[in-house]
N, C-alpha and C positions, 0 to 999 in steps of 0.2 A: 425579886418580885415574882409573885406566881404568874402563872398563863392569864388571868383573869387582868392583870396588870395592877395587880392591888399589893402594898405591900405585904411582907410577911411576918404579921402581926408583930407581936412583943421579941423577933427578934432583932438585930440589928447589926449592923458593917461596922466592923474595927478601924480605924483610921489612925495609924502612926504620922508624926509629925505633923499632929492636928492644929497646932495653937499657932501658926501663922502660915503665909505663903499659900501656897497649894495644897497643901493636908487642912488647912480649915478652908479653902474652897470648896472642898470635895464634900467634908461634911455640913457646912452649908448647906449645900446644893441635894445632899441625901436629907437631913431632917426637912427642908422645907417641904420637900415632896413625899415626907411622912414616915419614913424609917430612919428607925434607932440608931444611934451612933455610939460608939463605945471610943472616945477619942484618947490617945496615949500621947507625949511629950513629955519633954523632961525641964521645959518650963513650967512651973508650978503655976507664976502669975497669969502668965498667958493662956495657959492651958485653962484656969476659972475664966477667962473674960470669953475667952473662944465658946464655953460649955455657957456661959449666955446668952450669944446670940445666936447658939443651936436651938437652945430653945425655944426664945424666942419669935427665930425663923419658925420654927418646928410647929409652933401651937400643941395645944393641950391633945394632950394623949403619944406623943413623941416623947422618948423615953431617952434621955443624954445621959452619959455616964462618965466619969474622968477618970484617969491613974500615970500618974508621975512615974516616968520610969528613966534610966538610961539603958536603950535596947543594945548598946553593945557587950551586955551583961547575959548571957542565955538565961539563967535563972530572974532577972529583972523583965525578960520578952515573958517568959514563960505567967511569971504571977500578972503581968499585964491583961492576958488574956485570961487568967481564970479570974482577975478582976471583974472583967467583961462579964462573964458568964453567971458571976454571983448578981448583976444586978438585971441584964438582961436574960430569956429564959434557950437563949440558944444565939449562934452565929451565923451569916451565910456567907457573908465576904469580907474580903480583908482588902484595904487600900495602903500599901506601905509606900508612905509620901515623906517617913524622916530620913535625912540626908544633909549634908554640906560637905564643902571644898577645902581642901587645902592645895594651893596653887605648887607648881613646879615642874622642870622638865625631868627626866629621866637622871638626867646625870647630877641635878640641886635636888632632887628628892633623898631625902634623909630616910634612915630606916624606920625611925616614931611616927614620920607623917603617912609616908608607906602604908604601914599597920594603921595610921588612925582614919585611912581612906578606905581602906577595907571591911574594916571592925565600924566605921560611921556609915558604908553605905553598901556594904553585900553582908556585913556578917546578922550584921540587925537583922536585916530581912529575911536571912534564912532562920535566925534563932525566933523570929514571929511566927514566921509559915509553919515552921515545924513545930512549933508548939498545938497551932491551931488546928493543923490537919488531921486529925485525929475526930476532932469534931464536925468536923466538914464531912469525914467519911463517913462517919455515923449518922447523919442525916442523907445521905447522898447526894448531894446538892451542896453548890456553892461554887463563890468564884474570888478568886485573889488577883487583883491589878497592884503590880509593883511601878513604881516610879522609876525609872532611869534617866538615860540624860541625852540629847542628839551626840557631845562629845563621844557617846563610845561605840559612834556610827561615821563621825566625821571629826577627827582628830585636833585641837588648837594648842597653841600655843599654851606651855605651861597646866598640865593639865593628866602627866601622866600617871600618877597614881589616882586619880579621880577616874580618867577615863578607864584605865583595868578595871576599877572598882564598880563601875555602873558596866561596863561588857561583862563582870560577872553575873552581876542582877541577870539582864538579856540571859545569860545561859541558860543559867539557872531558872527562869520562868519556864523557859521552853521543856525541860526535863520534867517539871513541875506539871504542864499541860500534858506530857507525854506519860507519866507516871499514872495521873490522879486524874484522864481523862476517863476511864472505864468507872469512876466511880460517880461519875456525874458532876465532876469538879471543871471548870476553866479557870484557866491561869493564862494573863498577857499583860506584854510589858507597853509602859506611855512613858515615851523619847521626846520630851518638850523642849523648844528653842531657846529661843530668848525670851522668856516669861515675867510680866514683871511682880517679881517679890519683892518682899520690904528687902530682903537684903541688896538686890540689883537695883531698886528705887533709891537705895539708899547710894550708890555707889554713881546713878544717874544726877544726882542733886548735886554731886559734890564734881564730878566730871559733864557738865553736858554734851561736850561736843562726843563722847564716848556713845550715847545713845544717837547722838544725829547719826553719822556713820555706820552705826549698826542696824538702823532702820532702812537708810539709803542702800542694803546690800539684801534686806528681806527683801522678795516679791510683796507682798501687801504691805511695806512701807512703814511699819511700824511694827511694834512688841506685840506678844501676847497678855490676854489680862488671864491671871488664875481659874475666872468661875468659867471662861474658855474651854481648858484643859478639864476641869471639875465637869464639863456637860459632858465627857466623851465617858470619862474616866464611871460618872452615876449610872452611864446606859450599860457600859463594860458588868460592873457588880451588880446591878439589879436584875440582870438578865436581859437586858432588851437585845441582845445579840449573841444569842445562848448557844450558837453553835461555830460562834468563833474563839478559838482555843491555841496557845502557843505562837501567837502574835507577837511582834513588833511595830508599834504603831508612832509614827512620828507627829508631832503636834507643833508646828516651826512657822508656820505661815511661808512655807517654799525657799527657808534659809538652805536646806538641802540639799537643792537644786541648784546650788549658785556655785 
C-alpha cells in the first residue's frame, strides 16, 4: 500500500498455501480490501474454489490469479512466481502460509520425515523468497511475511523435526530483513498458536475433549480463528507498519505465557 493508503494498483501479494487454513485467510482478507493476489497451492480443487471467493470478496477490478505448484521443487517455487508476474504486472509481497506436520520426537523421527519437514516447511520458503527477490529489488519496495509456528519458540511434544523446520523459517527471515532491508524490503516472521484450520478443526470433531483442555490453558480461553492471524499478517505486507522489519511476532492468544 502506498502512503496514500491506497493499494498499489495492478499489482499484487503472492500467497502460498492459499487454498485453505491461513494462506486463504490472508488472501481473503488482502482481495477484499482491494489488492491482487497471486495464490499458489498444490491443491488444484481447492486452490479454484479459494480463487472464487477471492474474488468474489474482491469485487470488480481485483485481479485473482492461481498456479498449482509443489513448492518443495525450486524450479516449481520458481515458475509459481513468474506465474504471478505473467498475469499481474508486478509483485510487492510475499505471504508464505504453505506448511504441515509430521509428528515425532527426536529419537521416532525417521530420516524421510526429517527431509519432508524441512523441504514442506523452510525449503519451500526459501525456494519462494529467492525466487521473488530479485523483483522486489527492482522495484525497491516490498515485504515478505513467512509463517512459522509458536512450536519453534516453545517446544511440544512430538514435534522435533517440525519445530527445527519452522526455527529455520524464524532465522532465516531475520537474515532476510537484514540482507534486503537497504533495499526497501521488510521481511517478519507470524508464530501462531492454536489456530483453528480445517486440519486442527478436524482433529477437534473427532477428539473434543483435545480442544476443551487446550483452550482451558490459553489466557483468552479459546482458539484462534485464521481471518485473526490474516488482519496482522494484511497490515505486515501492505505496509501499514513499514518500519518494522526482522521480527518475530507471536499470535497465540497468551498460550506463551503459560
Amino acid at each position: 500500500m502506498n502512503s496514500s493508503g491506497v493499494p498499489f494498483g495492478p499489482l499484487a501479494v503472492l500467497v502460498t498455501g492459499a487454498a485453505s487454513g491461513i494462506g486463504l485467510a490472508c488472501a481473503l482478507r488482502l482481495a477484499a480490501a482491494g489488492h491482487g493476489v497471486a495464490l499458489v497451492d498444490r491443491d488444484v480443487d481447492r486452490l479454484a474454489e479459494a480463487a472464487r471467493v477471492c474474488s468474489a470478496n474482491g469485487g470488480e477490478g481485483v485481479r485473482v490469479s492461481t498456479h498449482a505448484a509443489d513448492l518443495t521443487d525450486p524450479a516449481a517455487a520458481s515458475a509459481a512466481v513468474e506465474s504471478a508476474l505473467a498475469v499481474h504486472s508486478g509483485l510487492y509481497g510475499v505471504v508464505n502460509a504453505a506448511g504441515a506436520v509430521r509428528g515425532g520426537s527426536a529419537a521416532d523421527t525417521t530420516d524421510a520425515d526429517w527431509r519432508w519437514n524441512l523441504d514442506t516447511n523452510a525449503s519451500s520458503t526459501f525456494y519462494v523468497c529467492r525466487a521473488v527477490l530479485p523483483h522486489l529489488v527492482a522495484s525497491a519496495r516490498g515485504a515478505i511475511v513467512n509463517i512459522a509456528s509458536l512450536t519453534a519458540l516453545r517446544p511440544m511434544a512430538d514435534r522435533a523435526g517440525y519445530a527445527a523446520a519452522k526455527g529455520a523459517v524464524i532465522a532465516f527471515t531475520r537474515q532476510l530483513a537484514y540482507e534486503y532491508g537497504p533495499h526497501g524490503i521488510t521481511a517478519n516472521t507470524v508464530c501462531p498458536g492454536a489456530v483453528r484450520t480445517p486440519l486442527l478443526a478436524a482433529r477437534f470433531e473427532r477428539e473434543p475433549d483435545v480442544e476443551r483442555d487446550l483452550a482451558a490453558r490459553i489466557p483468552l480461553r479459546r482458539m484462534g480463528e485464521p481471518d485473526e492471524l490474516a488482519a496482522l499478517v494484511a497490515l505486515l505486507v501492505t505496509g501499514g507498519c513499514a518500519y518494522l522489519t526482522g521480527q518475530t511476532i507471536t499470535v497465540d492468544g497468551g498460550l506463551s505465557l503459560v
